[in-house]
Every structure is written in structure tokens, then in C-alpha cells.
Wavefront OBJ file of the C-alpha trace (Angstrom):
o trace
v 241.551 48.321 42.980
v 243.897 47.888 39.760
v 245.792 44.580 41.156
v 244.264 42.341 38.783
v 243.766 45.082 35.569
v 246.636 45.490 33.096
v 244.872 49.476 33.362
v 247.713 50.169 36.285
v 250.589 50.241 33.689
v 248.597 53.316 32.317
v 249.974 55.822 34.723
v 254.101 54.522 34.568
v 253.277 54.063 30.357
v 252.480 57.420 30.398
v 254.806 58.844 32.817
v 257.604 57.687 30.705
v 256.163 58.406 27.672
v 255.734 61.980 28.088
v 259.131 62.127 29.717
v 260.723 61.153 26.014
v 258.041 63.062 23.948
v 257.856 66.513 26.115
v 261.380 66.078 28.061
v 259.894 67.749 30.965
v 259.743 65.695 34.091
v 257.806 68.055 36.393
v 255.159 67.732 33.387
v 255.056 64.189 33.190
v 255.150 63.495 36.921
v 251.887 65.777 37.083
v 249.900 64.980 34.572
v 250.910 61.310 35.741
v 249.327 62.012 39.005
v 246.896 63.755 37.825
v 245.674 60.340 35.499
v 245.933 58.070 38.728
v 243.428 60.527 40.801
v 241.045 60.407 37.733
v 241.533 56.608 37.306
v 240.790 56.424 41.449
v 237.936 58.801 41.794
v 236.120 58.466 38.752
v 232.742 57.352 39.322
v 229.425 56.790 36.792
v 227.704 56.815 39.988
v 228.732 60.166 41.098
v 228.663 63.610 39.055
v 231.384 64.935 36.841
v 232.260 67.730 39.175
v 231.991 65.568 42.223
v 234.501 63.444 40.495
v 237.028 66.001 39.262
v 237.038 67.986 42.983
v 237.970 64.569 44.455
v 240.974 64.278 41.728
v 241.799 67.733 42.726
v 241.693 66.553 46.555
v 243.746 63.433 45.675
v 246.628 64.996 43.797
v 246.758 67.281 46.560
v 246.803 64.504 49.313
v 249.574 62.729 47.308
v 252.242 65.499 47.033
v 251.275 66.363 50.728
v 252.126 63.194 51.569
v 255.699 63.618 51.092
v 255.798 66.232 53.792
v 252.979 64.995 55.985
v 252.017 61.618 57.442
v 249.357 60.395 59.282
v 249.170 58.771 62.417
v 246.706 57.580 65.324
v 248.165 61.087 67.150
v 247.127 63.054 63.735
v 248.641 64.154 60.726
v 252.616 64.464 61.427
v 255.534 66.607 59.465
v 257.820 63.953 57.416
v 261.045 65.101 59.013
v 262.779 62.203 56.641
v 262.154 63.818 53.420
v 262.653 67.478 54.899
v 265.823 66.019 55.775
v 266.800 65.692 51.945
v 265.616 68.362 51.067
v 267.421 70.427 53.349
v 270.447 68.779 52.491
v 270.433 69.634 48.878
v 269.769 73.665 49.630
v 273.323 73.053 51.828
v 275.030 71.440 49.107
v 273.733 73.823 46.723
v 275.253 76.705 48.838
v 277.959 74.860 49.958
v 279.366 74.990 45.792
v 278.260 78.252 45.402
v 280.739 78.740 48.419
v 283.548 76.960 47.314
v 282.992 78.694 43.826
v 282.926 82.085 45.351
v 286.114 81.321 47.395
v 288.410 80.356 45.098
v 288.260 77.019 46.126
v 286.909 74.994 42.752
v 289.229 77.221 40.503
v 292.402 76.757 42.032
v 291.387 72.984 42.305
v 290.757 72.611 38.078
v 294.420 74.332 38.211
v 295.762 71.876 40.109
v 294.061 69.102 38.551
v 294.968 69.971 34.890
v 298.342 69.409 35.549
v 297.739 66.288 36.591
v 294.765 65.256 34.143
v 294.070 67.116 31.397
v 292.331 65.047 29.210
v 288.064 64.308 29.264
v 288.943 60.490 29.759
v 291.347 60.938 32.541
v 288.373 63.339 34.672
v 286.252 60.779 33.728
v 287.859 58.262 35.355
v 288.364 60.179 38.323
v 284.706 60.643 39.083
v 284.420 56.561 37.972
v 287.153 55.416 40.933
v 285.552 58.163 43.256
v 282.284 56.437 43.197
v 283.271 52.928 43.504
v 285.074 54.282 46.621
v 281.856 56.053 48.167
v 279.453 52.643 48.606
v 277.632 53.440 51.881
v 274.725 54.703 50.598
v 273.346 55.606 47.294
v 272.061 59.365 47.740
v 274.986 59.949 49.458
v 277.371 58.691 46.245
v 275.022 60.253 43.657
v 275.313 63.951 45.266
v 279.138 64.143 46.229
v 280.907 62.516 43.513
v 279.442 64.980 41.247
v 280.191 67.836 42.945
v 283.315 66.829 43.765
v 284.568 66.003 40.025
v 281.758 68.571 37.571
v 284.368 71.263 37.459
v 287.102 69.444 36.210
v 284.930 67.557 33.691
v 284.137 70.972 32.400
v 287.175 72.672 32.114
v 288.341 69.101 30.061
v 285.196 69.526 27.686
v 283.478 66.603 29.183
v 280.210 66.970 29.182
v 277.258 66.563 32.321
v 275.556 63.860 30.944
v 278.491 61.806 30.670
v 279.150 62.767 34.407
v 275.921 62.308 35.650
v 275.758 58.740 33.353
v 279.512 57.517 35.362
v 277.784 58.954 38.396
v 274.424 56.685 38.458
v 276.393 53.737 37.239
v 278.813 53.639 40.174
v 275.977 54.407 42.806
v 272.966 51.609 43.198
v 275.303 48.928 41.170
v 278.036 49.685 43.270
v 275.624 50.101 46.827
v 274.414 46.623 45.742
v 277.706 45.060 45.328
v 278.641 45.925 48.898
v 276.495 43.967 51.997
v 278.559 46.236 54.486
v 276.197 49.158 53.012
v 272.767 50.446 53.803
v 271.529 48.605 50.439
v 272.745 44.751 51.751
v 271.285 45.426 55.503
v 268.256 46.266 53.619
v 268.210 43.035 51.613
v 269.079 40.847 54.736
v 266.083 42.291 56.535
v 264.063 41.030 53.415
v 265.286 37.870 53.926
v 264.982 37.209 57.236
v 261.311 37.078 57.060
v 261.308 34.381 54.391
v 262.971 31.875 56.327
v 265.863 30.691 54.104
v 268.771 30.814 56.691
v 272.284 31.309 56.537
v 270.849 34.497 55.145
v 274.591 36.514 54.531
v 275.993 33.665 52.628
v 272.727 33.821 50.264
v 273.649 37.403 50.060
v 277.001 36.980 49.503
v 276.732 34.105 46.404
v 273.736 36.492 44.730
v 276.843 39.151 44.182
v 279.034 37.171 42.473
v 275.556 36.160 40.058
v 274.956 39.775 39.840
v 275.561 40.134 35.971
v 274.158 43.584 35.573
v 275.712 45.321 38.199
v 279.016 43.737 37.390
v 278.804 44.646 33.228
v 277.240 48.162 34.404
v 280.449 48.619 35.611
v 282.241 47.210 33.030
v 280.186 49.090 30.503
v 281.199 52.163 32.057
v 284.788 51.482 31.882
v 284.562 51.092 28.268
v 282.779 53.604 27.464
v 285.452 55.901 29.634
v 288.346 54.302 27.498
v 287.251 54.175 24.146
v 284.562 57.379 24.272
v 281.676 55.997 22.906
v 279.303 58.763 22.465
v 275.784 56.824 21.176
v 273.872 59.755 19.484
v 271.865 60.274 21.983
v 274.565 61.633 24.060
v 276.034 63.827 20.899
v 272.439 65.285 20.662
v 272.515 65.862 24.483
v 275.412 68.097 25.674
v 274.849 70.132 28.491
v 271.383 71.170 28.368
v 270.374 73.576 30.124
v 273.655 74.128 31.764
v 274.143 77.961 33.122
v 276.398 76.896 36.248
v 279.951 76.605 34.482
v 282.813 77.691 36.649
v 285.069 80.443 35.914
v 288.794 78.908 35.656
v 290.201 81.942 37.018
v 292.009 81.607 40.186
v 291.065 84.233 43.254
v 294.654 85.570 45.036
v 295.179 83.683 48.011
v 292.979 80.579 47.201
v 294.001 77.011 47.597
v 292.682 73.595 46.442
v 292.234 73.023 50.169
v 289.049 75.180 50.115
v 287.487 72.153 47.755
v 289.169 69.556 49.501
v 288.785 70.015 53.284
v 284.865 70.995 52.297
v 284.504 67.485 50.410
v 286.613 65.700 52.735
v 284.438 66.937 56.002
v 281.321 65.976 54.022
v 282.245 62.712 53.686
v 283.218 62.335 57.153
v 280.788 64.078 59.142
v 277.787 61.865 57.154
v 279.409 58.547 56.719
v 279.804 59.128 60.854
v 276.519 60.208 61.771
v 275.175 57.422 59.306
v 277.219 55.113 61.746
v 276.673 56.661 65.158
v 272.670 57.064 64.062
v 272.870 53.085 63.516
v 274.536 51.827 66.620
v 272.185 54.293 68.875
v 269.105 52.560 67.295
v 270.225 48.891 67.513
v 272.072 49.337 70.521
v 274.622 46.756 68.602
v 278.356 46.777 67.304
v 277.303 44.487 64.622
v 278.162 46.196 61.147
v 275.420 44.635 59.484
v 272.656 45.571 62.816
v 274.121 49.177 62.541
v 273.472 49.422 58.537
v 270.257 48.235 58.941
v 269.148 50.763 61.257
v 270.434 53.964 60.756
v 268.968 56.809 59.553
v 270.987 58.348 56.561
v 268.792 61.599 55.659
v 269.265 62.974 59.101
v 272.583 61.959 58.301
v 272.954 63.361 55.318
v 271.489 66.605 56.687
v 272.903 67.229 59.805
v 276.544 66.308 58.423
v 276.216 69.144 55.462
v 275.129 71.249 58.412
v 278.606 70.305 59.801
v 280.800 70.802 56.439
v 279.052 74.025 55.907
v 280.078 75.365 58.815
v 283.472 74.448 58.496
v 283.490 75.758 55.054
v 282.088 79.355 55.579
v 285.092 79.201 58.664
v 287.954 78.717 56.339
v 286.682 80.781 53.696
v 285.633 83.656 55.115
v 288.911 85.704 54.761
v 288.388 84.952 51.279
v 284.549 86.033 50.328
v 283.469 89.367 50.279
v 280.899 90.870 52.657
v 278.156 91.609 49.846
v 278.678 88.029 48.263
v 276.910 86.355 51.269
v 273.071 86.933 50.243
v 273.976 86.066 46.489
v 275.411 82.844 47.702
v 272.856 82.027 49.815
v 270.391 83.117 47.024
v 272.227 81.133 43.751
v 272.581 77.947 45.729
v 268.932 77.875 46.822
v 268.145 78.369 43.868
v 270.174 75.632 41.993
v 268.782 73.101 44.477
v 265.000 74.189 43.464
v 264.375 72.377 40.233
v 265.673 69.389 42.065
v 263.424 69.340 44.825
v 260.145 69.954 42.936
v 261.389 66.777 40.542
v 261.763 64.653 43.995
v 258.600 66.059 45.646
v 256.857 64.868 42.347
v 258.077 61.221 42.132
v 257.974 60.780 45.860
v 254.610 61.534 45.771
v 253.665 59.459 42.086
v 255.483 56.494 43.614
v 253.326 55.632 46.343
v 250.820 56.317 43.986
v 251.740 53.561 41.769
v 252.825 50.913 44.184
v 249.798 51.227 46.402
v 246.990 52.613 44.833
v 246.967 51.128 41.329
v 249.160 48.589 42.794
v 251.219 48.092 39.751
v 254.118 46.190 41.441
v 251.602 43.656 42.666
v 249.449 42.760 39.406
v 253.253 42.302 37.423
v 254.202 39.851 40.175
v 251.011 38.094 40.380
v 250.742 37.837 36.614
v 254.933 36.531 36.414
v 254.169 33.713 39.295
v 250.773 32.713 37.650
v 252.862 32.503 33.709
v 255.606 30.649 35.015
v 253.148 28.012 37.326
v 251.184 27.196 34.415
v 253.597 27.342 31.447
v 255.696 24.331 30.414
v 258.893 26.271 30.158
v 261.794 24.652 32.213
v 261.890 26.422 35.243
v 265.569 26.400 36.258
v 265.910 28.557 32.795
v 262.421 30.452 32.838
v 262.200 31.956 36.781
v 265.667 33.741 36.758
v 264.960 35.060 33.016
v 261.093 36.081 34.528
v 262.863 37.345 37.651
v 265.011 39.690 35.428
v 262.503 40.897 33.516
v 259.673 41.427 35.959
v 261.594 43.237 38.306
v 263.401 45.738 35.563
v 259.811 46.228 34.614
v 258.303 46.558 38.009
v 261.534 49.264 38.994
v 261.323 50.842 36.217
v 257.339 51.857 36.203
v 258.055 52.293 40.267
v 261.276 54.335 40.387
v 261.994 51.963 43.314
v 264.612 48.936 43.558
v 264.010 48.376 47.309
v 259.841 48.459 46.599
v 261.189 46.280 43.903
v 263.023 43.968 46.381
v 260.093 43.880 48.932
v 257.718 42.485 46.051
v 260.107 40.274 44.166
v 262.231 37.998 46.677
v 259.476 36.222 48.741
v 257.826 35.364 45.218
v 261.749 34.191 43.764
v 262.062 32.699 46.562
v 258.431 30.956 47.064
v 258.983 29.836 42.836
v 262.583 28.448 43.789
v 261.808 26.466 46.682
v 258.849 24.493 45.186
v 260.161 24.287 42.001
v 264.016 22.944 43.512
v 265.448 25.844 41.684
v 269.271 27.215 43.050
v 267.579 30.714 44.687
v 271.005 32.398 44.852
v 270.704 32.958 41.107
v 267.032 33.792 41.326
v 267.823 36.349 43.909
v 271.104 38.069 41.835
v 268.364 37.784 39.169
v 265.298 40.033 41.249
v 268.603 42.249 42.131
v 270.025 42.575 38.946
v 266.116 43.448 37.300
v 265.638 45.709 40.225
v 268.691 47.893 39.826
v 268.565 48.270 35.964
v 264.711 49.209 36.379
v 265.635 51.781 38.944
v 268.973 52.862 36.719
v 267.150 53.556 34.533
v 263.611 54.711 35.239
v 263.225 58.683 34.933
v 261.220 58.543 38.168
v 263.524 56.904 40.294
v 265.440 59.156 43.426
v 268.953 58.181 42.215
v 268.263 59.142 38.670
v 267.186 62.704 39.802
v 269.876 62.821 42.086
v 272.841 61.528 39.940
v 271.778 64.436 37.328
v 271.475 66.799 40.476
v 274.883 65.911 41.557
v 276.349 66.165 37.806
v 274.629 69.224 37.201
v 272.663 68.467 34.526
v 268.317 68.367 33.462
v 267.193 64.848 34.721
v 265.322 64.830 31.134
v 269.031 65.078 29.555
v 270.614 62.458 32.179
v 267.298 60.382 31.390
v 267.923 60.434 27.500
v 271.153 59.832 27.159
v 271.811 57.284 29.749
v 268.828 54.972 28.356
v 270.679 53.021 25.565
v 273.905 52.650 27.356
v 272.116 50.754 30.669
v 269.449 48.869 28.080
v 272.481 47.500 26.385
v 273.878 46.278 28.954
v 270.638 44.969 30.724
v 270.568 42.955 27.310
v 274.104 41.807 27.987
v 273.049 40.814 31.653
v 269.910 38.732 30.191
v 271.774 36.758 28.142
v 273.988 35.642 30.527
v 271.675 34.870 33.280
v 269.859 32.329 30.018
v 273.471 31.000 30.078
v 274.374 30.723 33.406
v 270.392 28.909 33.659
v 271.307 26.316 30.589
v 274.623 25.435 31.443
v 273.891 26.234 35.333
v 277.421 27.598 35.455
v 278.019 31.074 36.606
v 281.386 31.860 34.882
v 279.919 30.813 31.706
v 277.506 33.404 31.986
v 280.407 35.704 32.654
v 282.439 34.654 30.164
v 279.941 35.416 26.974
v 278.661 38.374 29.154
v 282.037 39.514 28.972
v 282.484 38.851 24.867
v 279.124 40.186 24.244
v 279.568 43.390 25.837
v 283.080 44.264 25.150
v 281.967 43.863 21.829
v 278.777 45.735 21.077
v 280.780 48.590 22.702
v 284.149 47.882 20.848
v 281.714 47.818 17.540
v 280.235 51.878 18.926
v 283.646 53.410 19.827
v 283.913 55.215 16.663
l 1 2 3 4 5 6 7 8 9 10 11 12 13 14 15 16 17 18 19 20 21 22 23 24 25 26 27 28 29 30 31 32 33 34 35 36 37 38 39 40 41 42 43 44 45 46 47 48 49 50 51 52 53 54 55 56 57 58 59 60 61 62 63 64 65 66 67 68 69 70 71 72 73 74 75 76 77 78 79 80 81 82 83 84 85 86 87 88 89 90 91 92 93 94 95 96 97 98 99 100 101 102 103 104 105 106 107 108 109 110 111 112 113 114 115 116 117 118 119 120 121 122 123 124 125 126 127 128 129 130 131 132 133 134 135 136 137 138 139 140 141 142 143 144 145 146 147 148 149 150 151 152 153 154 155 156 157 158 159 160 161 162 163 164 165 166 167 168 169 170 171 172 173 174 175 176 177 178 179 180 181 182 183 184 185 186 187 188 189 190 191 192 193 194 195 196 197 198 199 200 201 202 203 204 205 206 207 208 209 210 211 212 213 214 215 216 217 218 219 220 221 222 223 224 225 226 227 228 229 230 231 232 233 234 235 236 237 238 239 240 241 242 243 244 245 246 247 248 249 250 251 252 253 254 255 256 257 258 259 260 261 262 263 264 265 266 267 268 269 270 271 272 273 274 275 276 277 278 279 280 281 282 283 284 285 286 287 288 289 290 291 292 293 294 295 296 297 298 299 300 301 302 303 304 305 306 307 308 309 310 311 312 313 314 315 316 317 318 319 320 321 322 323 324 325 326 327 328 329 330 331 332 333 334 335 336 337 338 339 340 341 342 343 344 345 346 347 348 349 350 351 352 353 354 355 356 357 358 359 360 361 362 363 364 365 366 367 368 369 370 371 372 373 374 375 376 377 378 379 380 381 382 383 384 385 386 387 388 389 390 391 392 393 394 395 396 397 398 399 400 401 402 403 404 405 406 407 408 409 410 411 412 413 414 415 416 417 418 419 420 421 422 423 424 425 426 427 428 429 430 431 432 433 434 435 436 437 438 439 440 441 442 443 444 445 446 447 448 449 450 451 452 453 454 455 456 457 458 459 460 461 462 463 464 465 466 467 468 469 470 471 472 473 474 475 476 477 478 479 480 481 482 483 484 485 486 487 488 489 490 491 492 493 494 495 496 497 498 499 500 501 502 503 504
């Protein structure tokens, strides 16, 4: 209906703008949804109340969409986003566990000795999530669980954590092909017919400026502690969950560690073993591209949760059990009605109003009639229009669906090099999706770090946008001089010295 009106960037427009104004997501996501049913249903034709009870219907039928489907049987439960939703009650009660154990206390004892300064935690939680690349959700959650309490107890604050946690998840997932993220993208490209379809994939990461400088930019910002204002304005809000550094008699470290450690095994196998039993194959990249990581994701929490209540149970008292189960429920509750919201408001966007498509159409139709060269315009436009599309969306892999058949359609009949158009649609689509405050990793990272997703949202915003900037540039110089390292190489100056210039 809206594929060919510039009225379906109203509902993303205003999304984000009441996000920054009101810095209340659950808000914004409603009254977003709320606009697209009007915008859908209104009719001159019918009568105002007809109208308004079928906006009422609508919004209804969108946020039940996230936990029904329909089907030619009838309408179905959505066991995949139960799945995720389950999950986070576990890992909410799975801290509250390790908390009431002993376990996280005795672990920031430990730890101090060994780092006892805000950069050095920092840096932990930075290495721990370029080490978890499988998946995305799966990075987001456990790194910051695994490193909030000793960012606390060294006065780091959560939106610093939950800013290293977001920035070492989807650039880091899209940086790897052995992840779900690359068997994702090859599927993409196997319907377009370019061939040799891994070694595309494999010369688009080494163009990948802004998941590269992301990384960088994180680093820096680590070494020197750059704290833009927004993140000195920002510390900790809302934050009631701090940890009591007191050690329990008879605790160990190991009650942090073997629940952490189990995590990470039991989903990073079932996220294997769910892969090979749909393809049937040994193939890495067949296995990735079929597996089925929130039943993963649920069923090994199940599995660590278990394991944790066995080896703490001489250590919790009888009476704690019902608080436990009560606190991390409820921890985990403000994060699921966030993720119910945008999973319903981004289906809304991308195939209702269709937003995705008119960007797209209107990018392919600039760039065919302007005179611009194209080896310099369609990777800049690529850029661009994909941040833009991810961004209103919340979505890189909607993003990537969209974007790399028209890349690639522009690059083949225009003899343009699509390895750097596709790091290009990549590089757009993950800084769109960094930093969008509808996207899934967004809400998770600040679930994970323990921190408001309007916070998270805030702060993060000028650190990614600089170095999107950073990532522009280069791709214009990489274009003109059709050189990739020279696009690294005053990427690399431009970035280490905006940030150099913001350390103090």
C-alpha cells in the first residue's frame, strides 16, 4: 500500500523519535503500532468508529502475531519466539541463582585480584565477545552476565557494558562465515546466481569497514575512556540489581563458572546437533544454515539450570527458592514486553507499509538515472540505504534479503566489483541494526548488561554514528582509488583520531 509513498518512514520517524524525546521504548513501540493500524485502516469511505475498531483489531493481530501464526491447518502457537522468551526467564533465574549462592561474589573476589581497574573488566567482557561468534542472541545475553558484576564492583558502568557488548555481537557474527549470520548470507546468495558464492563472502569481510572500525572503536574507547556526554549523563539508569560483594561461607567462583561454562556448551551443542539433524550434512556451513538456535538457546539454559540448582543447592536456603524464582522472572519481564513490541512493529514496517521496499526502489531508481559514477555512487548508496533501511526495520538480515539482489542486480549491469558492494549492504545493514532502538540485539545487549534499552539506546548512538562516518569515508576511498587498504588506511587515521581528540 505505502511502497511507492515516502508516508511509510512515518511510523520508524516516529518510533525513534519518541524513543529520544520520551525514553520509553514500550511507549514508542505502541504508539508506533498504533500509527501503522490507523495509517492501514483508515478509510473516508468507512465511519470513524468502524475505522478505529479495525486499528484496535490490527494492533491486536500484530502483537499476537509474535505468539501465533497462521497456517492452511489454522492459527498455530510460535514455539520460536516462546523459545526466547523462555530462555530469558532461565537466565534471569539462573543469576538470581548464582547471586543467591555465593557464586558471583566470590567470583568479583577473585577477579579483583586479578583486575581491578574499570578498563581491565572492560576488556574482559570485549575479548569474551569476540570469542562467543556463533550467534548473535546468544553473545549479547552471556557475555553480559558473565562480566556485569565485575564491571560493577570496578565502577564501570552498564551502558558502557551493554555498548562493548552490542559492538562485539552482530560486527563480530558478521565477521565470521562459520556462524549462523554467514550461512544466512550464503543462502541469500545462492539464489542470485553469482557463484563461487564463499569466496564472495569471504572478500566482502576483509571490505567490511564498519564492522572492522566498530571494533576498533571499541578498543579505543576501552583504552583511553572516552566517555561522550551522553554516556556521563547516562550511568546506570534504572539499575536496582547491583550485587552484594560479600562472600557466602563455603562459596567458590566455580558456582559462576561451571554455570557459564555449561551454558555455553550445552547451546553452542544443541545449535550444532539441531543443524546436522535438519540437513542431514557434516558440512559446517549446511549445519549453520539450518539449525535452529532458539530451541537451542532454550533447551540448553534448561540444561545449565539444572546443573546449577545441583551444585548449589547445599548452598541456598530452603525459603530462598520462591524469591529466586520470583526476582528472576521478574528481571526478565521488562525485556520481554520490549521484544514482544518490536517483534510485532517490525513486520509491521517491512510488510505492511513496506518501508524496506520503497527505500530500495527509490536508491536503484536515483542511482539508474543520475550521472554520478557508479563504481563510487552504488557502494556509498549501498551504505547508506541499508543503515537507513536497518535502522527504521530493527533488522540486518530483512536488511540483507532486500539489499543484495538489488547490489548485486546494480553491480552486474553497471560492471561494478560486487564484493565491495556487498561489504557495503553488510556494513549499512549492521550499523542500522547497531544502532536502531528497535532492533533484537539492541534490546538484548542492554538485557544482557543489565541496563534500560532507552539508556543503552542513548548512549551508544554517537559512538556507532561516528564510526559509521568513519566507515563511509572509507568505502568513498576505497571506490576512488578502488583500493581496499587505502580505505583502511585513512579509516584507520580518521578514527583513531576523532577518538584520540574525545579521550579527555
Amino acid at each position: 500500500m505505502y511502497a511507492d509513498s515516502a508516508l511509510s518512514l512515518v511510523v520508524p520517524i516516529c518510533v525513534v523519535a519518541l524513543v529520544i524525546l520520551t525514553r520509553k521504548v514500550v511507549l514508542s513501540l505502541f504508539v508506533g503500532i498504533i500509527i501503522a493500524g490507523l495509517m492501514i485502516n483508515f478509510s473516508s469511505h468507512e465511519g470513524f468508529i468502524q475505522s478505529l475498531l479495525a486499528t484496535i483489531s490490527y494492533v491486536y493481530q500484530a502483537i499476537a502475531s509474535v505468539f501465533y501464526s497462521s497456517t492452511d491447518s489454522g492459527i498455530e502457537i510460535e514455539i520460536s519466539s516462546l523459545y526466547v522468551f523462555g530462555f530469558l526467564f532461565i537466565l534471569g533465574i539462573l543469576t538470581q541463582i548464582i547471586s543467591h549462592s555465593g557464586g558471583i561474589s566470590a567470583f568479583v573476589k577473585w577477579a579483583r585480584n586479578k583486575i581491578s581497574t574499570a578498563r581491565g573488566s572492560e576488556f574482559l567482557a570485549f575479548i569474551a565477545g569476540i570469542v562467543i561468534f556463533i550467534d548473535d542472541y546468544f553473545n549479547a545475553l552471556t557475555v553480559g552476565q558473565l562480566t556485569k558484576s565485575l564491571n560493577d564492583a570496578n565502577h564501570s558502568t552498564r551502558e558502557r557494558l551493554a555498548y562493548i557488548v552490542d559492538s562485539t555481537s552482530a560486527p563480530v557474527c558478521i565477521l565470521m562465515p562459520i556462524s549462523s549470520w554467514g550461512a544466512y548470507i550464503l543462502g541469500i546468495m545462492a539464489t542470485l546466481g553469482e557463484g563461487q558464492n564463499l569466496l564472495v563472502l569471504f572478500s566482502s569481510i576483509w571490505g567490511n569497514y564498519y564492522a572492522w572500525f566498530a571494533l576498533l572503536a571499541v578498543f579505543l574507547t576501552i583504552y583511553w575512556q572516552i566517555n561522550l556526554p551522553s554516556m556521563q549523563k547516562n550511568k546506570n539508569i534504572g539499575v536496582t540489581d547491583f550485587l552484594d560483594s560479600q562472600q557466602k561461607e563455603g562459596s567458590s567462583i566455580f558456582l559462576l563458572i561451571i554455570p557459564i561454562i555449561s551454558l555455553m556448551f550445552f547451546v553452542g551443542f544443541l545449535i550444532l546437533y539441531s543443524g546436522y539433524q535438519a540437513s542431514g550434512s557434516l558440512n559446517i556451513i549446511e549445519i549453520l544454515a539450518n539449525t535452529n538456535t532458539n530451541f537451542s538457546l532454550f533447551w540448553g539454559g534448561v540444561a545449565s539450570l539444572l546443573l546449577s540448582i545441583i551444585i548449589s543447592w547445599k548452598h541456598l536456603d530452603t525459603y530462598s527458592f520462591f524469591p529466586i524464582l520470583k526476582s528472576g522472572i521478574i528481571s526478565m519481564l521488562p525485556a520481554n514486553l520490549i521484544l514482544v513490541l518490536a517483534w510485532s512493529i517490525g513486520p509491521v514496517i517491512k510488510g505492511d507499509l513496506q518501508t524496506g521496499i520503497y527505500l530500495a526502489d527509490l536508491s536503484k531508481e536515483w542511482l539508474e538515472t543520475s550521472n554520478l559514477d557508479v563504481h563510487i555512487a552504488i557502494p556509498l548508496a549501498a551504505f547508506l540505504i541499508s543503515s537507513f533501511i536497518a535502522f527504521c526495520t530493527g533488522t540486518s538480515w530483512g536488511t540483507f534479503a532486500i539489499m543484495l539482489p538489488i547490489g548485486f542486480s546494480l553491480s552486474d549491469a553497471n560492471n561494478v566489483e560486487f564484493s565491495l558492494v556487498m561489504s557495503a549492504v553488510l556494513s549499512g545493514a549492521v550499523y542500522g541494526d547497531h544502532a536502531s532502538p528497535i532492533s533484537d540485539t539492541t534490546i538484548l545487549s542492554a538485557t544482557g548488561a543489565g541496563c534500560s534499552v532507552q539508556s543503552h539506546f542513548i548512549t551508544q548512538l554517537p559512538y556507532v554514528s561516528i564510526t559509521a562516518l568513519v566507515a563511509f569515508i572509507s568505502f568513498g576511498v576505497a571506490s576512488i582509488l578502488q583500493s581496499l587498504i587505502s580505505g583502511y588506511i585513512i579509516g584507520f587515521i580518521c578514527i583513531v583520531g576523532i577518538f584520540y581528540s574525545l579521550k579527555k
